[in-house]
N, C-alpha and C positions, 0 to 999 in steps of 0.2 A: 272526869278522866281526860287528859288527855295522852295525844299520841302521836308522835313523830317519828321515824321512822328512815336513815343514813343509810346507803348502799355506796359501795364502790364499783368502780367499773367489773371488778372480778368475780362479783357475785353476779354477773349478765353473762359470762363466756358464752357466746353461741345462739344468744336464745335474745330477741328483742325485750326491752327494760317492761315493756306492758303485760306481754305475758310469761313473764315470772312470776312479777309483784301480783296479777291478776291470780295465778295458780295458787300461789301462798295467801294470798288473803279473802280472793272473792270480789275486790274493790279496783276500779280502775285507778291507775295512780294520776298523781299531779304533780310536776316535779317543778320545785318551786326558784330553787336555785341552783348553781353547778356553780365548776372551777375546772381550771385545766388538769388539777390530777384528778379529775373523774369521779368526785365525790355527788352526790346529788341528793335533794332532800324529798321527800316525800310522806304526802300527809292524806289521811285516808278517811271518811267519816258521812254525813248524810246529806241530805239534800233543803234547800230554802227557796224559796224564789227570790230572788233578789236582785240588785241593778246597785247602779252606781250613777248617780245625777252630777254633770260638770255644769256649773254656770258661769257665766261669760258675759262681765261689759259691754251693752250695748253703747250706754252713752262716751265712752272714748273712741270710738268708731276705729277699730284696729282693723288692718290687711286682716285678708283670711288667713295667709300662712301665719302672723300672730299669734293671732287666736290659737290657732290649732297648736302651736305652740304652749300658751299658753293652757291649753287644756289637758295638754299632755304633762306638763309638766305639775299642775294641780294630781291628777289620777297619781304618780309615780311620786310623787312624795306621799300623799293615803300611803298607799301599800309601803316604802320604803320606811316610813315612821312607825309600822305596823311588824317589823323586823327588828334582826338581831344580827349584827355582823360578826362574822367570826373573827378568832383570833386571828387567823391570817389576812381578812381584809377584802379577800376572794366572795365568799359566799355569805348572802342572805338569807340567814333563816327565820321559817313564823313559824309559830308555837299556836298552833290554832286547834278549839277545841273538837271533837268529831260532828259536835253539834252548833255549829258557826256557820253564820253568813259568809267568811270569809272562803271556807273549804266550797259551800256552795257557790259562786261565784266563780271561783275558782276552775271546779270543775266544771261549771255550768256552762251557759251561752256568754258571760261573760257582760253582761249588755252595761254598756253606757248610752244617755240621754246627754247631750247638750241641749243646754236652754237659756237665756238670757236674762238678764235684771237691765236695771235704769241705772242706778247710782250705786259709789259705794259703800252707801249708807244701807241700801238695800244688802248689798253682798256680805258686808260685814253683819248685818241684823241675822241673816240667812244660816252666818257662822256662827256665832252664837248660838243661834236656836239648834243646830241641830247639835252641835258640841255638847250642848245642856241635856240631851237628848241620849247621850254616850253614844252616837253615831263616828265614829271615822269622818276626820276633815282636812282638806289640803288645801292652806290659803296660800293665794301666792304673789308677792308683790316683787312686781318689775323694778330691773333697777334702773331702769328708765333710759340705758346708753342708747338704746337704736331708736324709742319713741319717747314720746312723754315728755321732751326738751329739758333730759336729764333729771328729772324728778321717780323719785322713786314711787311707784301707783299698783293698787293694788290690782289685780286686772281677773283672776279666775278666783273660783272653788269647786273643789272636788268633795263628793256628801257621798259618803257611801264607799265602799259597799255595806248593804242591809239590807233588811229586809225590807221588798217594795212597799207596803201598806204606811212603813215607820218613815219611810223619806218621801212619800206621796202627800204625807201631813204636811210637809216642812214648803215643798217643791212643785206642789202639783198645780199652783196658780201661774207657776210660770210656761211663757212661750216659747215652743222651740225652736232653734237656729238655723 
């Protein structure tokens, strides 16, 4: 089953978005995307443990802002790949089951790990495996204008979100940053 769930701003008159959705359903909400006409999406369902592991080149030795760069932008392709843009271009929506790591996560702590590899024959091994795995993966290669002396390098991945035990197989040998 699943279940999604579109409100506009007029079905909130008066009353904050959490305790409506809260009164009607029993669930706290998570609203996963908006737009300016007020539309917002919300998706409702159980709990997982879960995380989200970013890994990060050690051997091109990037600036920290880099990096963080780069790891942000690994995590936001995951979930942006993991969407549906509407017809107007404004809002992203997931279609997530009530029983997904994705809703947990979600609602949860949220938690990401960065942690480190060597090469990126590591990184790419790393994407594979857990792609093979039907895990969520965001690889993401620099196009190299501000480092890398113009060469395009693969530099992050993002594994996850899932469930912790299932990317602990994949990740759990590595060190963190």
């Amino acid at each position: 089953m699943w279940e999604i769930q579109c409100f506009t701003e007029s079905h909130f008159i008066s009353r904050p978005r959490s305790q409506v959705w809260t009164k009607a359903t029993g669930c706290n909400p998570v609203i996963v995307g908006s737009n300016p006409s007020g539309v917002s999406i919300i998706i409702k369902g159980y709990f997982m443990e879960t995380k989200q592991v970013i890994v990060i080149r050690k051997d091109l030795k990037m600036r920290k802002g880099k990096m963080i760069a780069q790891g942000a932008h690994a995590s936001m392709k995951v979930f942006l790949d993991n969407c549906i843009k509407s017809m107007d271009g404004r809002t992203y929506i997931m279609l997530a089951h009530p029983v997904n790591p994705w809703h947990s996560w979600l609602n949860g702590l949220f938690t990401k790990v960065v942690v480190g590899c060597d090469s990126e024959d590591e990184l790419l091994d790393l994407h594979l495996e857990a792609a093979s795995k039907n895990i969520p993966v965001g690889l993401i290669k620099d196009s190299g204008k501000t480092e890398f002396h113009g060469e395009a390098t693969y530099t992050a991945l993002a594994i996850g979100p899932d469930e912790i035990e299932k990317i602990d197989k994949i990740t759990g040998h590595l060190k963190l940053l």
